[in-house]
TORKOL-4160 file (C-alpha; in steps of 0.2 Angstrom, whole numbers, padded with zeros to 4 digits, m for minus):
150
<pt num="1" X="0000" Y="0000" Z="0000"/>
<pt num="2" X="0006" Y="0019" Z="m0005"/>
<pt num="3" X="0003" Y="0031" Z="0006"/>
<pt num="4" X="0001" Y="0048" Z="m0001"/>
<pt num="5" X="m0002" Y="0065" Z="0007"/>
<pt num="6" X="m0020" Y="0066" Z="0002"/>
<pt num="7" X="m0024" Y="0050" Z="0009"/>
<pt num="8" X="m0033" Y="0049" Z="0028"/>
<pt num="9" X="m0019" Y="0053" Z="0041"/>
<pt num="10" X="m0025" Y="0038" Z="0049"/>
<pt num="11" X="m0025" Y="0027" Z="0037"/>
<pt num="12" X="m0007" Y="0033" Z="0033"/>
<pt num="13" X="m0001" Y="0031" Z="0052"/>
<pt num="14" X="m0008" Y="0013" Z="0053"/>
<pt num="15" X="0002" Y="0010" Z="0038"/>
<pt num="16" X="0017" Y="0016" Z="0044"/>
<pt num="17" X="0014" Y="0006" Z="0062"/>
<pt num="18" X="0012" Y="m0007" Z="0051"/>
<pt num="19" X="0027" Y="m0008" Z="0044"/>
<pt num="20" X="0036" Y="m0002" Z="0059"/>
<pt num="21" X="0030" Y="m0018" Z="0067"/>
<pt num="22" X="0034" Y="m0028" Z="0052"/>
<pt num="23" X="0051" Y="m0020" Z="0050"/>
<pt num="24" X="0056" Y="m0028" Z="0069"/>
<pt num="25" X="0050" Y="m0042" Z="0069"/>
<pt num="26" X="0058" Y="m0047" Z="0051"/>
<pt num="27" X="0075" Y="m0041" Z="0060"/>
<pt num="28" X="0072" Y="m0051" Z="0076"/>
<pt num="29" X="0068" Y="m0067" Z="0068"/>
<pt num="30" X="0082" Y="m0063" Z="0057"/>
<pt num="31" X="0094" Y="m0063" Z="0070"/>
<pt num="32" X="0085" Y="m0075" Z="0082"/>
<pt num="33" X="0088" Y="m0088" Z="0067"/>
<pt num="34" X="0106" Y="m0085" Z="0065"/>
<pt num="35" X="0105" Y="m0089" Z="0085"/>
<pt num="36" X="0097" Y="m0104" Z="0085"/>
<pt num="37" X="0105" Y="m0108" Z="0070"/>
<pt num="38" X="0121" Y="m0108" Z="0082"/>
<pt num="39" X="0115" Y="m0116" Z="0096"/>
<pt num="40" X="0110" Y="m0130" Z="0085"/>
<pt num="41" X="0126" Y="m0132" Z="0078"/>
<pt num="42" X="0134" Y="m0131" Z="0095"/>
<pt num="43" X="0120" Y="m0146" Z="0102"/>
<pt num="44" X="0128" Y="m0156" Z="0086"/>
<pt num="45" X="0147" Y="m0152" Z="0092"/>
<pt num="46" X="0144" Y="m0159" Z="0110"/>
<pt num="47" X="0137" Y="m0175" Z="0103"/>
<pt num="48" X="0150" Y="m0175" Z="0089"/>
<pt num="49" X="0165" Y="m0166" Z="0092"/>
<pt num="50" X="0171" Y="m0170" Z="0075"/>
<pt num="51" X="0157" Y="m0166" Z="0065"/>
<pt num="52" X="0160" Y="m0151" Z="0050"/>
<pt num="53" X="0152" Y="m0135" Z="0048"/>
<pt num="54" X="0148" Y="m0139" Z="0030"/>
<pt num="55" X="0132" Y="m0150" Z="0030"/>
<pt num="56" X="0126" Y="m0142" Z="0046"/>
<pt num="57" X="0109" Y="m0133" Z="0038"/>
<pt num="58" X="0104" Y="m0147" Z="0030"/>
<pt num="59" X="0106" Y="m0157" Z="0046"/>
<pt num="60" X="0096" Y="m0142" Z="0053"/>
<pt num="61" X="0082" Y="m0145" Z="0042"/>
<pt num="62" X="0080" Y="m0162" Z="0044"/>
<pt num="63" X="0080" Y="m0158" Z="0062"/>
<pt num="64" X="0065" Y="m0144" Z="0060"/>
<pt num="65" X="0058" Y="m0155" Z="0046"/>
<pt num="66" X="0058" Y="m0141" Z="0033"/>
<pt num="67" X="0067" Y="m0139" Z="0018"/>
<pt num="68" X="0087" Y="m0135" Z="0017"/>
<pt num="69" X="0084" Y="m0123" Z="0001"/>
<pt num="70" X="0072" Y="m0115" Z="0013"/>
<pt num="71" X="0082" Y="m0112" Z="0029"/>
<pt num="72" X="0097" Y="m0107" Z="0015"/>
<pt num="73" X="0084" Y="m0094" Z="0009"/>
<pt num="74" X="0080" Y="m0086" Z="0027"/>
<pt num="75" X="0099" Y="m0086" Z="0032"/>
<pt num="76" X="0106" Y="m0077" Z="0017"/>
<pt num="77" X="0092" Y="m0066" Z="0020"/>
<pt num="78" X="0081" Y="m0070" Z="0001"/>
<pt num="79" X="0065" Y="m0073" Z="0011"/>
<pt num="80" X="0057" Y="m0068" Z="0028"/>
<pt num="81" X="0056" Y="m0079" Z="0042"/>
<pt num="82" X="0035" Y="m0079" Z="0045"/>
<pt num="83" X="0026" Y="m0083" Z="0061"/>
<pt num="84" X="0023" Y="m0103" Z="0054"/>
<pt num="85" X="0041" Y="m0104" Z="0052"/>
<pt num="86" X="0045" Y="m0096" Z="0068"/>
<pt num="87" X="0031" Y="m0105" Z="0081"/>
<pt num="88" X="0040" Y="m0123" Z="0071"/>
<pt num="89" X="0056" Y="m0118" Z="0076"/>
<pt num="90" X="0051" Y="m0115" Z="0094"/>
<pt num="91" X="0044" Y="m0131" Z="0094"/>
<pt num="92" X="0056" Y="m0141" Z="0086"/>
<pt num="93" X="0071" Y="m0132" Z="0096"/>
<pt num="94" X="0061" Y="m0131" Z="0112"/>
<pt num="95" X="0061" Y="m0115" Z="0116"/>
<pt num="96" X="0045" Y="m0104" Z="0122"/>
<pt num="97" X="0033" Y="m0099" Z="0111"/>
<pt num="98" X="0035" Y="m0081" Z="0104"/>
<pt num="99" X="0052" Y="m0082" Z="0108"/>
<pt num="100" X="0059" Y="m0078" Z="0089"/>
<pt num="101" X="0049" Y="m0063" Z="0089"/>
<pt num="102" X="0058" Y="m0056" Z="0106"/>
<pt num="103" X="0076" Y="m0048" Z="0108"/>
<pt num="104" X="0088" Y="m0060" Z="0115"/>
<pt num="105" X="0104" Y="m0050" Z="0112"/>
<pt num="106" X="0114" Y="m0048" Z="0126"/>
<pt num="107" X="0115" Y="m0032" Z="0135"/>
<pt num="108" X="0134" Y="m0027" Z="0136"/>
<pt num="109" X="0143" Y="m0014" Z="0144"/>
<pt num="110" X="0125" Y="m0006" Z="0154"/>
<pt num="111" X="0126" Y="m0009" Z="0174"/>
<pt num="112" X="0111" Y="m0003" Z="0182"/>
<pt num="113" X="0116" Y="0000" Z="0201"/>
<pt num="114" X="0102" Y="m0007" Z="0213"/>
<pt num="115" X="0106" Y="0008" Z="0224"/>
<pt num="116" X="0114" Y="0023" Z="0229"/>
<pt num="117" X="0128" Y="0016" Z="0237"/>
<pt num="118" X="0132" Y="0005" Z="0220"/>
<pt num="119" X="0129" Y="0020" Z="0212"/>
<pt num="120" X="0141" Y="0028" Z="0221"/>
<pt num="121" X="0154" Y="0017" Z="0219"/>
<pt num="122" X="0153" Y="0013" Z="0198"/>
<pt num="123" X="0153" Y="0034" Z="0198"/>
<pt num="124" X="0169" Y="0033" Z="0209"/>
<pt num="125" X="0178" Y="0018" Z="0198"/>
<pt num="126" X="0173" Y="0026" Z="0183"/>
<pt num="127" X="0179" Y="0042" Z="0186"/>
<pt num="128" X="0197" Y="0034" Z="0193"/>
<pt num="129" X="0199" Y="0023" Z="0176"/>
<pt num="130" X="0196" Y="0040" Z="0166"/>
<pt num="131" X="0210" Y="0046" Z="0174"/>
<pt num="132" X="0224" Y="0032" Z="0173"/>
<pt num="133" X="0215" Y="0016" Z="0165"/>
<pt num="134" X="0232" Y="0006" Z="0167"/>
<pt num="135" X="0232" Y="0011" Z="0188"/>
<pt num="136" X="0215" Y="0011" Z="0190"/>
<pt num="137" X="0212" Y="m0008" Z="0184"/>
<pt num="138" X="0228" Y="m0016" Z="0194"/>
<pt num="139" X="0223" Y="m0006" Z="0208"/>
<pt num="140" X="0206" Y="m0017" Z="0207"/>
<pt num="141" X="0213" Y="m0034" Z="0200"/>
<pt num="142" X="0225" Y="m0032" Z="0217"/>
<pt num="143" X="0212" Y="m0027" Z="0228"/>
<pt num="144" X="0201" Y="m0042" Z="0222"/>
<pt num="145" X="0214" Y="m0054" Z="0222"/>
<pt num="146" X="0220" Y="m0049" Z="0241"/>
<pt num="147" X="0202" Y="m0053" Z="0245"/>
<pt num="148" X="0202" Y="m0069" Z="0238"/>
<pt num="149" X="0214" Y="m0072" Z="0251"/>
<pt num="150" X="0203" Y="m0069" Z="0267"/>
């Protein structure tokens, strides 16, 4: 559907929800895919530790019972991974249903305090590694280690 200025406003907002929507839930999948894809692979390593990357999709298929040219089409990013495809994989690879339509990416490099104090103290560590990054980080790698100790 093309939206044009004359249309309804409405009509013109739902579109673009629409395709908001549709815009991140294709990506999530996208990248849930290439996830389980890897933890697929890493199931098959730890039953066979001698087992080659080339040949895993297909064994991937035949373990979600779909088609190899399929899963080759989702994971080079030729087609869209729809909610069929994505309820079978949570199935087949146990995992909660709706779980390829949520964000799984890890959270790096944010630390939430649980209170003022920890506040505090991440403000204080900071604020010394700024200064001398080299100090700062022996100063803590000698501190923890000393109280490893007690």
């Amino acid at each position: 559907m093309v939206c044009n200025l004359s249309a309804v406003p409405v009509r013109c907002a739902e579109t673009i929800k629409r395709d908001l929507y549709m815009k991140d839930i294709k990506e999530l999948r996208d990248q849930n895919f290439k996830m389980v894809f890897e933890m697929f692979k890493d199931m098959v390593w730890k039953e066979t530790p001698t087992e080659h990357e080339h040949g895993m999709l297909r064994k991937f298929a035949a373990h979600l019972e779909s088609s190899e040219a399929f899963l080759s089409h989702i994971k080079t990013g030729k087609k869209g991974l729809g909610t069929t495809a994505a309820r079978n994989i949570e199935q087949k690879m146990k995992l909660p249903h709706g779980w390829m339509d949520q964000d799984h990416t890890p959270k790096t490099g944010v630390i939430e305090p649980a209170n003022r104090s920890e506040a505090k103290y991440i403000e204080l560590a900071l604020s010394e590694f700024k200064k001398d990054p080299v100090g700062a980080m022996g100063a803590l790698m000698t501190y923890m280690s000393e109280r490893q100790k007690m």
